[in-house]
PyMOL Python script that loads the backbone (N, CA, C, O; Angstrom):
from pymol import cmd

cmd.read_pdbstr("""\
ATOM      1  N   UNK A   1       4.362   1.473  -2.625  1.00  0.00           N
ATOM      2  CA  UNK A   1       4.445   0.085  -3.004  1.00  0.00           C
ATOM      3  C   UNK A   1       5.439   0.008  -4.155  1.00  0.00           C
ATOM      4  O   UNK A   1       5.321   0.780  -5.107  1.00  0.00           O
ATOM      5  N   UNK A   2       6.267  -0.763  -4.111  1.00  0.00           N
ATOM      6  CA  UNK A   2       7.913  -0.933  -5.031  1.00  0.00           C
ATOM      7  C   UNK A   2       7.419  -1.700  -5.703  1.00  0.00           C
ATOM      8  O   UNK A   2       6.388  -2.001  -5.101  1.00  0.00           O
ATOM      9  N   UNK A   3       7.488  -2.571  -7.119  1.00  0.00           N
ATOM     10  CA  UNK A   3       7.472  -3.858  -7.553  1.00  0.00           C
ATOM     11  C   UNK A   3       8.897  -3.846  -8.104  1.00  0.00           C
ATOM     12  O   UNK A   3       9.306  -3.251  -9.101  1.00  0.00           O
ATOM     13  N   UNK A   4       9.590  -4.649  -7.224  1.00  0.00           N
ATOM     14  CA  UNK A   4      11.153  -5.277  -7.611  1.00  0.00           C
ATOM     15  C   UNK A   4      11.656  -6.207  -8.644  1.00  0.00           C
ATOM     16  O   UNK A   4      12.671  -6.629  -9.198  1.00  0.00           O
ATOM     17  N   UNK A   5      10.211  -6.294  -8.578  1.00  0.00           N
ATOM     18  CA  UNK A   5      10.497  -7.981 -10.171  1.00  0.00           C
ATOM     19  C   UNK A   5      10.987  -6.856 -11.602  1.00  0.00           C
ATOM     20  O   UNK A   5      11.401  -5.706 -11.749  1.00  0.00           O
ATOM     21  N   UNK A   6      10.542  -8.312 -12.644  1.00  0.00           N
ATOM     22  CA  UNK A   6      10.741  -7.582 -14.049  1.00  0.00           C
ATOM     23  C   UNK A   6       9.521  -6.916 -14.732  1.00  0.00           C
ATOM     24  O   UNK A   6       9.324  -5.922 -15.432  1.00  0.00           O
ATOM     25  N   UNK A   7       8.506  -8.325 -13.995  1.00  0.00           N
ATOM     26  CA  UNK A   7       7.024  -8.026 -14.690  1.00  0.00           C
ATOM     27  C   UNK A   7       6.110  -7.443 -13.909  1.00  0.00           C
ATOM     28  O   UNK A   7       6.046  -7.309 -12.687  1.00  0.00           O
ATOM     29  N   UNK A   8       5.236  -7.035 -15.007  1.00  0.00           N
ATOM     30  CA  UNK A   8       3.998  -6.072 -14.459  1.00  0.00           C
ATOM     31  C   UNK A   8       3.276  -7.229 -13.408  1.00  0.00           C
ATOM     32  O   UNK A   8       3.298  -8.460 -13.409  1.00  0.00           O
ATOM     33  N   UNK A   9       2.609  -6.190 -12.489  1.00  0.00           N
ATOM     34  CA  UNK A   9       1.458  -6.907 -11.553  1.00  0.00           C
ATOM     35  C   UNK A   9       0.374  -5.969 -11.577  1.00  0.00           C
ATOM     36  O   UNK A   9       0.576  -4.758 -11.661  1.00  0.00           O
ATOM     37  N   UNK A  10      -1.304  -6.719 -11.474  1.00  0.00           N
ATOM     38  CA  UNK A  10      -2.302  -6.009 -11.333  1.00  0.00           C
ATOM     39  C   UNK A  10      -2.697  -5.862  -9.931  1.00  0.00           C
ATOM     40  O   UNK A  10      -3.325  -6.665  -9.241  1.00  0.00           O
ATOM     41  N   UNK A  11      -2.294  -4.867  -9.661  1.00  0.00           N
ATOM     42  CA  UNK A  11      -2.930  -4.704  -7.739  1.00  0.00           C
ATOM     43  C   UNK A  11      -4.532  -5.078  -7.545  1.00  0.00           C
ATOM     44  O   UNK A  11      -4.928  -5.442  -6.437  1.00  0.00           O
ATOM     45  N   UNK A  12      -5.237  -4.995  -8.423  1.00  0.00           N
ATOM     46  CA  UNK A  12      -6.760  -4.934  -8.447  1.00  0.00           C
ATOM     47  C   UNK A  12      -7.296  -6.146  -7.830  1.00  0.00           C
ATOM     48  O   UNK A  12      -7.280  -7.282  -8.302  1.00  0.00           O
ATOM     49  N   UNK A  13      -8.021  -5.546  -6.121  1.00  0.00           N
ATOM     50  CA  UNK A  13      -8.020  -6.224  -5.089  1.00  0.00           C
ATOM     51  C   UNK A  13      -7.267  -6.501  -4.178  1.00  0.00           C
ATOM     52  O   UNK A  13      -7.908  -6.786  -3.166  1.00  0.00           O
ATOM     53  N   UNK A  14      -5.907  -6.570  -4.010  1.00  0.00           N
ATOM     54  CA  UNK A  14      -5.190  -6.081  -3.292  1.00  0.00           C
ATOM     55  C   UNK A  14      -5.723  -5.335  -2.185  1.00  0.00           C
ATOM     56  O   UNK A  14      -6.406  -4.316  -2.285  1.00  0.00           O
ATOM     57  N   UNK A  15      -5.301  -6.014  -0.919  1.00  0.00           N
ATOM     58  CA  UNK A  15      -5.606  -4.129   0.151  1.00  0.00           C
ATOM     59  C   UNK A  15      -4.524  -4.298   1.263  1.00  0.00           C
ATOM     60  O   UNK A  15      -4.008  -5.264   1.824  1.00  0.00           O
ATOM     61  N   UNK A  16      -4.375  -2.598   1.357  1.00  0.00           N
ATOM     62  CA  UNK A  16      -3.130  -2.801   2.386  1.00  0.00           C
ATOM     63  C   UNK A  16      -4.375  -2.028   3.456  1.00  0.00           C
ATOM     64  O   UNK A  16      -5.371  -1.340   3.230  1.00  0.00           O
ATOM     65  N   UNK A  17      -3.651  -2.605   4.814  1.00  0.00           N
ATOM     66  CA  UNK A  17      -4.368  -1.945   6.029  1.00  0.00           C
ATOM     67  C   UNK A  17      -3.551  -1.919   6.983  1.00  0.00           C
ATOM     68  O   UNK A  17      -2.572  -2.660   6.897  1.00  0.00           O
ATOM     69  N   UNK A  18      -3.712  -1.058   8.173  1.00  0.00           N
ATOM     70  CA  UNK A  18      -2.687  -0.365   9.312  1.00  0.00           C
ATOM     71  C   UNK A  18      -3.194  -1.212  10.564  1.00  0.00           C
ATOM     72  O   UNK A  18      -3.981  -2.158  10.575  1.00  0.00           O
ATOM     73  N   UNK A  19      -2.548  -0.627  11.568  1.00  0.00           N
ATOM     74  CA  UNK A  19      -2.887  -1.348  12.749  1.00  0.00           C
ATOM     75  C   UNK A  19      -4.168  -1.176  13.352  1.00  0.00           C
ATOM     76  O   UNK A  19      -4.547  -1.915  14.260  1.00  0.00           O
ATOM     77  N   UNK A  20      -4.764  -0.366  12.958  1.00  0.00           N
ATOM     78  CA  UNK A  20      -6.278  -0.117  13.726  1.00  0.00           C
ATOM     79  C   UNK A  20      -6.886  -0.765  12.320  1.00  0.00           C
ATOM     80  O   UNK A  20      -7.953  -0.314  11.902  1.00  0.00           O
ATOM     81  N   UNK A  21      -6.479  -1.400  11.884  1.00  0.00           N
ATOM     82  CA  UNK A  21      -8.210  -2.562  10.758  1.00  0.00           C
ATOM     83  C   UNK A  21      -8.541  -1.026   9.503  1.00  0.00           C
ATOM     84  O   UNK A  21      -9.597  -1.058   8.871  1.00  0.00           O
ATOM     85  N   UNK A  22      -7.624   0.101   9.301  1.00  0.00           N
ATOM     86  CA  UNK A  22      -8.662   1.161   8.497  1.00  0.00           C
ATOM     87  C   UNK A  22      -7.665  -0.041   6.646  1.00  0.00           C
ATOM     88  O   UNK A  22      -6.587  -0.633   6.602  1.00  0.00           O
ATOM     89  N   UNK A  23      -8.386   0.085   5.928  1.00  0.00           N
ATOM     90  CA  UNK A  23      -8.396  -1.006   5.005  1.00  0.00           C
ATOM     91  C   UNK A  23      -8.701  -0.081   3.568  1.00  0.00           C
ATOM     92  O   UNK A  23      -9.708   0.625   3.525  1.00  0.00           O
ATOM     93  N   UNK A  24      -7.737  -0.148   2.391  1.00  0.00           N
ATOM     94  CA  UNK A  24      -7.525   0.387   1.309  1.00  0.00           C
ATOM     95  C   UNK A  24      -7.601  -0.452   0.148  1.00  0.00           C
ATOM     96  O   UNK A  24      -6.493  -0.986   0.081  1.00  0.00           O
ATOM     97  N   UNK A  25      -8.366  -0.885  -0.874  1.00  0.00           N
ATOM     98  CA  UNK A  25      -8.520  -2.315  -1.802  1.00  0.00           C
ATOM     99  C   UNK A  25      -8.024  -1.875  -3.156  1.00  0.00           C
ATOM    100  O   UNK A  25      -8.799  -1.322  -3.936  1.00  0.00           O
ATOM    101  N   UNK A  26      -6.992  -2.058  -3.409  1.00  0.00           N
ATOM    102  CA  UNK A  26      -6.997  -1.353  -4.656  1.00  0.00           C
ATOM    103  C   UNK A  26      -7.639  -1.457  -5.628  1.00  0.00           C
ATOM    104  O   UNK A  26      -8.568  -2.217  -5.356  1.00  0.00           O
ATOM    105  N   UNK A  27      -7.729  -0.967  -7.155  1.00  0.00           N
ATOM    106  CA  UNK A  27      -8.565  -0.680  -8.070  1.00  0.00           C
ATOM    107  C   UNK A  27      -8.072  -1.376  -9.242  1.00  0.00           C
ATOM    108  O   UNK A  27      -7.113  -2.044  -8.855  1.00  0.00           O
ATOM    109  N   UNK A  28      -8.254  -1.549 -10.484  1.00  0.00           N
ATOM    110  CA  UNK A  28      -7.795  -2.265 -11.465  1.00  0.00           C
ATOM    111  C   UNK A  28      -6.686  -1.191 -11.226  1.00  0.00           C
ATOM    112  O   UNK A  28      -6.993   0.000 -11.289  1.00  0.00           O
ATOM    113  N   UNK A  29      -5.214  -1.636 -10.914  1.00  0.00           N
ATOM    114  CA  UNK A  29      -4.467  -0.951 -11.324  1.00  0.00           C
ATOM    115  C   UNK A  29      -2.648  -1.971 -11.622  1.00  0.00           C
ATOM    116  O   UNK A  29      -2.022  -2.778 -10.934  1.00  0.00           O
ATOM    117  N   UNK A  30      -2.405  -1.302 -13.058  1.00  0.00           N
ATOM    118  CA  UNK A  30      -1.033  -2.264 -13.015  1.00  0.00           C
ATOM    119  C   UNK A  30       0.094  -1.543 -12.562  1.00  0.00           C
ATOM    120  O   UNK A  30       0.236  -0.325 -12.675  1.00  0.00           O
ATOM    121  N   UNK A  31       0.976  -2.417 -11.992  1.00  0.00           N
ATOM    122  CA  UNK A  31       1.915  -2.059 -11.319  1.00  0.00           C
ATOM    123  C   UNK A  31       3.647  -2.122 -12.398  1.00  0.00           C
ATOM    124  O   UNK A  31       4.421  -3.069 -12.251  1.00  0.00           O
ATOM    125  N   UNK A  32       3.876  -1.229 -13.159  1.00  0.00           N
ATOM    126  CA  UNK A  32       5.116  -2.205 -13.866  1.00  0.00           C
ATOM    127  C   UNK A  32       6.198  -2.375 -13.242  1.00  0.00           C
ATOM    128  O   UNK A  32       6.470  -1.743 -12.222  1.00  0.00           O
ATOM    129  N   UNK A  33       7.063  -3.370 -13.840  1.00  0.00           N
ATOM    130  CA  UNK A  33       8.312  -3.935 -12.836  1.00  0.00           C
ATOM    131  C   UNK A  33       9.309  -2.791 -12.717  1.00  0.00           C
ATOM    132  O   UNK A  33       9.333  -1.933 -13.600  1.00  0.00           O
ATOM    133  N   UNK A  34       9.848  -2.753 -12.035  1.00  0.00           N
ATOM    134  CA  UNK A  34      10.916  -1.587 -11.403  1.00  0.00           C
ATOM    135  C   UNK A  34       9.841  -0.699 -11.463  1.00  0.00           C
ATOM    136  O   UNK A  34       9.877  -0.043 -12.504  1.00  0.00           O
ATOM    137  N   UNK A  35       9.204  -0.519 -10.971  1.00  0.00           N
ATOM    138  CA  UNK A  35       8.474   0.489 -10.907  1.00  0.00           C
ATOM    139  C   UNK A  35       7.790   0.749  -9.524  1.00  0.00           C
ATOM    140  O   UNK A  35       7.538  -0.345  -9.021  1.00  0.00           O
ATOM    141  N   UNK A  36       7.287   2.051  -8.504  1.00  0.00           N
ATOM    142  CA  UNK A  36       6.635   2.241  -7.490  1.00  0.00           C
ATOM    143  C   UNK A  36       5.215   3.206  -7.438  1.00  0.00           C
ATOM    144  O   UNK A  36       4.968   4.091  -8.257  1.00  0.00           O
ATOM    145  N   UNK A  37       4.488   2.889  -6.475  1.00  0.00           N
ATOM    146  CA  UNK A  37       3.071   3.800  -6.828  1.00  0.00           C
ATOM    147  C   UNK A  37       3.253   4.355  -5.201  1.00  0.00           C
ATOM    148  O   UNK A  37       3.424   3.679  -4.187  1.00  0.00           O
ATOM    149  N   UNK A  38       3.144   5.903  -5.358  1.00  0.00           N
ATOM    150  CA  UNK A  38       3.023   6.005  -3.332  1.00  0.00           C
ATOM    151  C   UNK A  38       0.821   6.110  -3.268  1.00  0.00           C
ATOM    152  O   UNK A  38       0.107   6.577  -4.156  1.00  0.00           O
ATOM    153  N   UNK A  39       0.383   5.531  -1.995  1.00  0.00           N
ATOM    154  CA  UNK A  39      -0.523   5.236  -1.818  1.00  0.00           C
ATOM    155  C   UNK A  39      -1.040   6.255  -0.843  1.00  0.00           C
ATOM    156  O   UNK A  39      -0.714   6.210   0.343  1.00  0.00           O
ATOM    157  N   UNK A  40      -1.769   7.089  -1.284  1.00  0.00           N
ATOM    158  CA  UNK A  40      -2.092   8.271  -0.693  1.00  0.00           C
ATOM    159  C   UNK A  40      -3.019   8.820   0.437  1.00  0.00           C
ATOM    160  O   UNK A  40      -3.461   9.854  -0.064  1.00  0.00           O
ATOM    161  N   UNK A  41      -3.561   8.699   1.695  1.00  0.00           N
ATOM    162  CA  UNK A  41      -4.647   8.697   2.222  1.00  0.00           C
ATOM    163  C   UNK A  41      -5.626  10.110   1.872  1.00  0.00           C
ATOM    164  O   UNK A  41      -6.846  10.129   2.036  1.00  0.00           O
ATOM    165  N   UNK A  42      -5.178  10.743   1.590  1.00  0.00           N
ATOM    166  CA  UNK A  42      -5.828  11.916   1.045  1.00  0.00           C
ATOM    167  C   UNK A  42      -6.829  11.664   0.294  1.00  0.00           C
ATOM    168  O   UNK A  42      -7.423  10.597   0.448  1.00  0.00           O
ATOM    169  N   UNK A  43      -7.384  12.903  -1.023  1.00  0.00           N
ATOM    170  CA  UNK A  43      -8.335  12.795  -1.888  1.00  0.00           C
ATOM    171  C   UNK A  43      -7.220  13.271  -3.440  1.00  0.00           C
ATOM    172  O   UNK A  43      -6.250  14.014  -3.288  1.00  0.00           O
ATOM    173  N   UNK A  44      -7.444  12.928  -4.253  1.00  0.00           N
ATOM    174  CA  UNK A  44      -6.429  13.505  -5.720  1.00  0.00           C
ATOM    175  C   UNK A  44      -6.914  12.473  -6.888  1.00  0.00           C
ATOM    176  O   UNK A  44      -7.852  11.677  -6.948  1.00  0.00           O
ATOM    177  N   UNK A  45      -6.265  12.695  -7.449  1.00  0.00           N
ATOM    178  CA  UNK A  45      -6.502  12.020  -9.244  1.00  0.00           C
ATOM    179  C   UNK A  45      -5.276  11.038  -9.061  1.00  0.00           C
ATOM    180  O   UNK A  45      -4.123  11.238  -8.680  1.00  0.00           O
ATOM    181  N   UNK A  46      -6.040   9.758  -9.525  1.00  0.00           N
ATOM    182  CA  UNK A  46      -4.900   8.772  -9.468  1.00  0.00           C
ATOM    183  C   UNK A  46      -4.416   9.251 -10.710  1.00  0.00           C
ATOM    184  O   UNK A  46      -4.877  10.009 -11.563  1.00  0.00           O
ATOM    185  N   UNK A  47      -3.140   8.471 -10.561  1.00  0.00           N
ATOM    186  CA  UNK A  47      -1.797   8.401 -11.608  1.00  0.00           C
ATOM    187  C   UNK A  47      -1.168   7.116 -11.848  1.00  0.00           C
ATOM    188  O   UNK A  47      -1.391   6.212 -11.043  1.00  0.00           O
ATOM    189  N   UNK A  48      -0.522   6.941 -12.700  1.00  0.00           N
ATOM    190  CA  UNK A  48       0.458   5.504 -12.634  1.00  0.00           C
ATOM    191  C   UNK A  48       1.805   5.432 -11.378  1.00  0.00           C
ATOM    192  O   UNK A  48       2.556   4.496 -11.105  1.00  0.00           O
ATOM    193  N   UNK A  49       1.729   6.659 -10.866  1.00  0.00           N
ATOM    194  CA  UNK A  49       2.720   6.566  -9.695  1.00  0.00           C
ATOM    195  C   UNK A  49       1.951   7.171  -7.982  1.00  0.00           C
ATOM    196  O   UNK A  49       2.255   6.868  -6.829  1.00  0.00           O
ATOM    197  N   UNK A  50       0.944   8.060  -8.504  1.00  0.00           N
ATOM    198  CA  UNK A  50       0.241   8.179  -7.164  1.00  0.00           C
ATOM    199  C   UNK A  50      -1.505   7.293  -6.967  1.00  0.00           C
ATOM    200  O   UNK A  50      -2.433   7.424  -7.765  1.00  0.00           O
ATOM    201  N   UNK A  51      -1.529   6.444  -5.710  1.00  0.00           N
ATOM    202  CA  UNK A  51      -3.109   6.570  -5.842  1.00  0.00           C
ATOM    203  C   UNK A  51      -3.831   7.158  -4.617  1.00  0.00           C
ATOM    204  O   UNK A  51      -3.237   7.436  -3.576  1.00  0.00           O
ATOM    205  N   UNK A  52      -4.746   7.275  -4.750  1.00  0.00           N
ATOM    206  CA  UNK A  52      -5.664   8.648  -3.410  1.00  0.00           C
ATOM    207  C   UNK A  52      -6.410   7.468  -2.590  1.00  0.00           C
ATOM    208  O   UNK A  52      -7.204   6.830  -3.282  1.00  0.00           O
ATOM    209  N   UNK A  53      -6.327   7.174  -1.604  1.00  0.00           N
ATOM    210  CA  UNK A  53      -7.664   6.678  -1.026  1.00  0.00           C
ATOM    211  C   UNK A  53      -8.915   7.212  -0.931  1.00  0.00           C
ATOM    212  O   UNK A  53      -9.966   6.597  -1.108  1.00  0.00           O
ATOM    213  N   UNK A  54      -8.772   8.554  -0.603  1.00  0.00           N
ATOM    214  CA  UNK A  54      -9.883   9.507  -1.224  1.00  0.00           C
ATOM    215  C   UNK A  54     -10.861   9.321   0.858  1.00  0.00           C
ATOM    216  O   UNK A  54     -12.043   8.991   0.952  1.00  0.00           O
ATOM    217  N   UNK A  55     -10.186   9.552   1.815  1.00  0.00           N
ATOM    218  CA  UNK A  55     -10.395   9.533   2.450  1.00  0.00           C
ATOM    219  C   UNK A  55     -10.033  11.078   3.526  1.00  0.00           C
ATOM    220  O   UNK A  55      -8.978  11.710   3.571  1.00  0.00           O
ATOM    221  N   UNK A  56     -11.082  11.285   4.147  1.00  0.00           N
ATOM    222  CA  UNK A  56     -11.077  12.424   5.268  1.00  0.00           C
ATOM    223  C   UNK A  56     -10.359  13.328   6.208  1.00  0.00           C
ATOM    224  O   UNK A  56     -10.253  14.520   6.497  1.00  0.00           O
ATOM    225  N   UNK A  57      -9.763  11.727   6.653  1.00  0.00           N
ATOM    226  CA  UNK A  57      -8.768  12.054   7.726  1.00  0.00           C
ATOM    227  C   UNK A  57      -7.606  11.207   7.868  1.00  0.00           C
ATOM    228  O   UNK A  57      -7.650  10.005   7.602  1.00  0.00           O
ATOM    229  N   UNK A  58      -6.750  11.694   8.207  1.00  0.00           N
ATOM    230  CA  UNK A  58      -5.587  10.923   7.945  1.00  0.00           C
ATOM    231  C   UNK A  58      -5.429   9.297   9.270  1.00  0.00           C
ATOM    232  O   UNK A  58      -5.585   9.030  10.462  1.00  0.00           O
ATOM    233  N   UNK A  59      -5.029   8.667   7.980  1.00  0.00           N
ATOM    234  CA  UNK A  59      -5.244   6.836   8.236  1.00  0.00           C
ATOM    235  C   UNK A  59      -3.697   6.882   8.815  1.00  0.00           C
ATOM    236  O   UNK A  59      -3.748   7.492   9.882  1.00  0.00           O
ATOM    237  N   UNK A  60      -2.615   6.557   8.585  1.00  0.00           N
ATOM    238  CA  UNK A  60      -1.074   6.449   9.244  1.00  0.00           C
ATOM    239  C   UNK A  60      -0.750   7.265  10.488  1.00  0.00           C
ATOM    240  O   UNK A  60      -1.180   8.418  10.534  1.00  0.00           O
ATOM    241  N   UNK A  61      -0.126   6.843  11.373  1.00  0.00           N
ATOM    242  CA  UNK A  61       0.216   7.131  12.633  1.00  0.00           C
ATOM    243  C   UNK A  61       1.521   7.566  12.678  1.00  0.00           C
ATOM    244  O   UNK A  61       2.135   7.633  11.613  1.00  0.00           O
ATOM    245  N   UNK A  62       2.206   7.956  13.979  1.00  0.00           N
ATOM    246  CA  UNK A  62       3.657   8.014  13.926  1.00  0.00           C
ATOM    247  C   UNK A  62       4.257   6.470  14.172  1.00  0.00           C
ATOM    248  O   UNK A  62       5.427   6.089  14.143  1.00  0.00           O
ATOM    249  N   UNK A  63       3.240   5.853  14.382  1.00  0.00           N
ATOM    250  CA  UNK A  63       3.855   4.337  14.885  1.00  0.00           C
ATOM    251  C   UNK A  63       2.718   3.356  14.135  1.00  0.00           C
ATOM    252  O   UNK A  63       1.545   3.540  14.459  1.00  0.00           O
ATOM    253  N   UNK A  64       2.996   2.426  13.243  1.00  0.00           N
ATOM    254  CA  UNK A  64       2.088   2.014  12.951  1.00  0.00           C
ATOM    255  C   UNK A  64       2.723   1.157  11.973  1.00  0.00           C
ATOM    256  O   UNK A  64       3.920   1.367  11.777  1.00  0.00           O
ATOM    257  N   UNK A  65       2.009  -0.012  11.151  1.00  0.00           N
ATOM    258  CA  UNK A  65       2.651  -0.985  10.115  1.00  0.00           C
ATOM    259  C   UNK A  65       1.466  -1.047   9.415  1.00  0.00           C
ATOM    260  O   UNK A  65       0.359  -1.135   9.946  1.00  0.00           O
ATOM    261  N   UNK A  66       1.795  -0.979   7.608  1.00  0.00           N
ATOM    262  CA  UNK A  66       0.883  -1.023   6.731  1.00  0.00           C
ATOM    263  C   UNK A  66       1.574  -2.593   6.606  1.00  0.00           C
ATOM    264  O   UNK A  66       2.696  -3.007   6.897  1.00  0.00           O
ATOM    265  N   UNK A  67       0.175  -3.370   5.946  1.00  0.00           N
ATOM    266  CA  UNK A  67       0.624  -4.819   5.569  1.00  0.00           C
ATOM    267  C   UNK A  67      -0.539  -4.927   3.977  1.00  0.00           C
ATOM    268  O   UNK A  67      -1.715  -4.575   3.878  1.00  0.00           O
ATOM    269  N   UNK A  68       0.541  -5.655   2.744  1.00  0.00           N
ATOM    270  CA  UNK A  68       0.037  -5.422   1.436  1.00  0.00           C
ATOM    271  C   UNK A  68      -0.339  -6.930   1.644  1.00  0.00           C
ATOM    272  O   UNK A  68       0.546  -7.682   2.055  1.00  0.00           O
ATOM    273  N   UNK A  69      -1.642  -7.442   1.379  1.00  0.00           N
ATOM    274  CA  UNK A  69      -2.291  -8.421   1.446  1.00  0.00           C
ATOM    275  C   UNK A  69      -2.717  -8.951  -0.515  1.00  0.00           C
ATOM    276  O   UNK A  69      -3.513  -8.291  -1.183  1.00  0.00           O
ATOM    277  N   UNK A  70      -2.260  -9.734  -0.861  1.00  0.00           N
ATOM    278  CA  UNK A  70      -3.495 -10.298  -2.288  1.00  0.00           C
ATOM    279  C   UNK A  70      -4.728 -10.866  -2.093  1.00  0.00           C
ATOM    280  O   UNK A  70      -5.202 -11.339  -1.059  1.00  0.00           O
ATOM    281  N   UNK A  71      -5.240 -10.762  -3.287  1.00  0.00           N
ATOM    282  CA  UNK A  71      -6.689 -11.394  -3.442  1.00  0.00           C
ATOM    283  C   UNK A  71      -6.771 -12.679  -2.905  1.00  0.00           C
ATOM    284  O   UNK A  71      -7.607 -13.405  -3.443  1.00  0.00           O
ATOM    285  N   UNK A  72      -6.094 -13.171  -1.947  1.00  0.00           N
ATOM    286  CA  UNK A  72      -5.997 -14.323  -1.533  1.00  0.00           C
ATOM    287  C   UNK A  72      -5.971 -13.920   0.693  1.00  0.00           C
ATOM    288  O   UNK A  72      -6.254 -14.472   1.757  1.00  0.00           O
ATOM    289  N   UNK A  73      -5.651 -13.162   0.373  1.00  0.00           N
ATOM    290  CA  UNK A  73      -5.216 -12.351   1.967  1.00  0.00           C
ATOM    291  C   UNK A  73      -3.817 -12.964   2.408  1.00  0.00           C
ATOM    292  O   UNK A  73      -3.406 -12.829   3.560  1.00  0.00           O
ATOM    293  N   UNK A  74      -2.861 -13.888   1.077  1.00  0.00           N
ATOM    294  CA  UNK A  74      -1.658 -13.671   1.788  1.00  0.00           C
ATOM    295  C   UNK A  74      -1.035 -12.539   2.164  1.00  0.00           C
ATOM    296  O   UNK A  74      -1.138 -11.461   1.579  1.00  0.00           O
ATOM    297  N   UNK A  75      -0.260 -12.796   3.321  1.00  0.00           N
ATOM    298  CA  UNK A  75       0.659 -11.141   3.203  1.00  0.00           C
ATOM    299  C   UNK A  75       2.185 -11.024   2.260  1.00  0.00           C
ATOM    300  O   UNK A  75       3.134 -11.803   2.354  1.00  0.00           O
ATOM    301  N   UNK A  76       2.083  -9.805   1.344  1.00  0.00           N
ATOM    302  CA  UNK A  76       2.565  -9.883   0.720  1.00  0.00           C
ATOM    303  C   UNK A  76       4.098  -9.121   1.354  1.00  0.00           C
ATOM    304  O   UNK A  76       5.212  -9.587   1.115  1.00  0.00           O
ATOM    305  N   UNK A  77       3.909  -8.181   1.984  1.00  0.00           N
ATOM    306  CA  UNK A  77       4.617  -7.133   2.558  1.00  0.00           C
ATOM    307  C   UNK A  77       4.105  -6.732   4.107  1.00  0.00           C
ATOM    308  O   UNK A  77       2.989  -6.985   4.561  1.00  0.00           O
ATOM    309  N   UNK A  78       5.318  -5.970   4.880  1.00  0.00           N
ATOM    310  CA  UNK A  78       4.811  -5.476   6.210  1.00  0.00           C
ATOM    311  C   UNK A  78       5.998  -3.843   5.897  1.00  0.00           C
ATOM    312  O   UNK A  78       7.024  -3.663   5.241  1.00  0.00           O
ATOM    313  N   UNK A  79       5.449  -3.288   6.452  1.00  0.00           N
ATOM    314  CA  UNK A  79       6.344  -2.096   6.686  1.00  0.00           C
ATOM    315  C   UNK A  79       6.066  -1.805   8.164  1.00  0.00           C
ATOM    316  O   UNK A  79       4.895  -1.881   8.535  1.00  0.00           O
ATOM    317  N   UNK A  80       7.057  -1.465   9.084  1.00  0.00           N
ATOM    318  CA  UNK A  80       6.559  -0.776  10.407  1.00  0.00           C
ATOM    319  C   UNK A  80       7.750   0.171  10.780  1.00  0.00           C
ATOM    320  O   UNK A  80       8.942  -0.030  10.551  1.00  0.00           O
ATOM    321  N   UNK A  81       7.120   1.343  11.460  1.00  0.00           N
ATOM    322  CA  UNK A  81       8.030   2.402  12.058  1.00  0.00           C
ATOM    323  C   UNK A  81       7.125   3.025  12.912  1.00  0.00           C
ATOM    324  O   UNK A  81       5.897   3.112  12.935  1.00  0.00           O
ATOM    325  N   UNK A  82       8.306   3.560  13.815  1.00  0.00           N
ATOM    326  CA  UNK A  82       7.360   4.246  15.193  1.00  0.00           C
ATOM    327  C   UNK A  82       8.480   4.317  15.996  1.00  0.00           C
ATOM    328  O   UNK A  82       9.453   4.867  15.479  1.00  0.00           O
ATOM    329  N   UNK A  83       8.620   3.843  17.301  1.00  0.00           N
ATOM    330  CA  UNK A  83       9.065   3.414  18.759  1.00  0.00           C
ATOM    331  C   UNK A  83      10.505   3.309  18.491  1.00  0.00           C
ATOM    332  O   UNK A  83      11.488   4.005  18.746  1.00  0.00           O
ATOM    333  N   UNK A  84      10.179   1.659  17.595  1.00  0.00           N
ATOM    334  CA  UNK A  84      11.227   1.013  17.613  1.00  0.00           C
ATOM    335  C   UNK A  84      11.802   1.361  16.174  1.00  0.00           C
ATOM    336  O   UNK A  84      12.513   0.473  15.703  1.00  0.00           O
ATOM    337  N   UNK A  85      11.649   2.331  15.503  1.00  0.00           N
ATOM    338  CA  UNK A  85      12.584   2.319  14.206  1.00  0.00           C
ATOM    339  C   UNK A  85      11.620   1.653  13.260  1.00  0.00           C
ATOM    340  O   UNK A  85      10.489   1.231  13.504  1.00  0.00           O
ATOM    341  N   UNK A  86      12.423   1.645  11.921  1.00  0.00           N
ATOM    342  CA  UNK A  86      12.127   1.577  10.847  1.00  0.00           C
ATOM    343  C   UNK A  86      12.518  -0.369  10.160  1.00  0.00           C
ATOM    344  O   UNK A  86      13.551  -0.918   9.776  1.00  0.00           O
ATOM    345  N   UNK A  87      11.115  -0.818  10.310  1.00  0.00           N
ATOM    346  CA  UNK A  87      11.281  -2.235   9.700  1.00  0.00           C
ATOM    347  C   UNK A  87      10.482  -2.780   8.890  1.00  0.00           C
ATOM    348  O   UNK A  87       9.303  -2.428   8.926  1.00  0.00           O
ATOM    349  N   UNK A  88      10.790  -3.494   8.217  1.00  0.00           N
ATOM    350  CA  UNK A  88      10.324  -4.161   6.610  1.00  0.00           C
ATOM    351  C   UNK A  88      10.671  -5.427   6.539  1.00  0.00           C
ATOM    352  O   UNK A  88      11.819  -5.870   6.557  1.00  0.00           O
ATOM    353  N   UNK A  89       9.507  -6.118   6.444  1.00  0.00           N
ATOM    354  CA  UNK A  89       9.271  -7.551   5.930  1.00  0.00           C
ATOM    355  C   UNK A  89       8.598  -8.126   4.719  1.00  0.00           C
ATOM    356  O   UNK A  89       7.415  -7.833   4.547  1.00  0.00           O
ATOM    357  N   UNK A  90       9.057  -8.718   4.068  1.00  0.00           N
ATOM    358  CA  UNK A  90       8.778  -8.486   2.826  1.00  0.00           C
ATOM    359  C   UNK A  90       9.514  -9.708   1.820  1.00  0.00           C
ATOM    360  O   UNK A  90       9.369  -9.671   0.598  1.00  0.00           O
TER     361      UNK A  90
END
""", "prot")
cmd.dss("prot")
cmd.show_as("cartoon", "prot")
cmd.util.cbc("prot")
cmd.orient("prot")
């Protein structure tokens, strides 16, 4: 997750989820501007640049689109790759 602006954002509540409904909410966490966090399906110690879902088995596909939703369930972002290549809406 990139934040392109200037200013900080609090992801807390936030959730991104894939094409099969598996669903990630984030945690109080701030995001600062120019700044990126990679979102991890694994288990680890969050960081200000990594966070863990802290999950079993792996959630992402070879084909699949994560979509970053707010506390509101607009969509904020789409990412998709697979088949057809590599696309971003956003």
């Amino acid at each position: 997750i990139k934040n392109t602006g200037r200013g900080s954002v609090n992801l807390r509540g936030y959730t991104l989820t894939d094409q099969q409904g598996n669903r990630y909410r984030f945690p109080d966490f701030r995001l600062e501007g120019r700044s990126a966090v990679k979102v991890h399906t694994g288990q680890g110690r969050d960081t200000r640049h990594d966070l863990y879902q802290d999950r079993n088995r792996q959630v992402w596909n070879d084909r699949d689109t994560a979509t970053l939703r707010d506390t509101r369930g607009n969509v904020v972002d789409t990412e998709s790759w697979g088949r057809r290549g590599h696309q971003h809406r956003g």
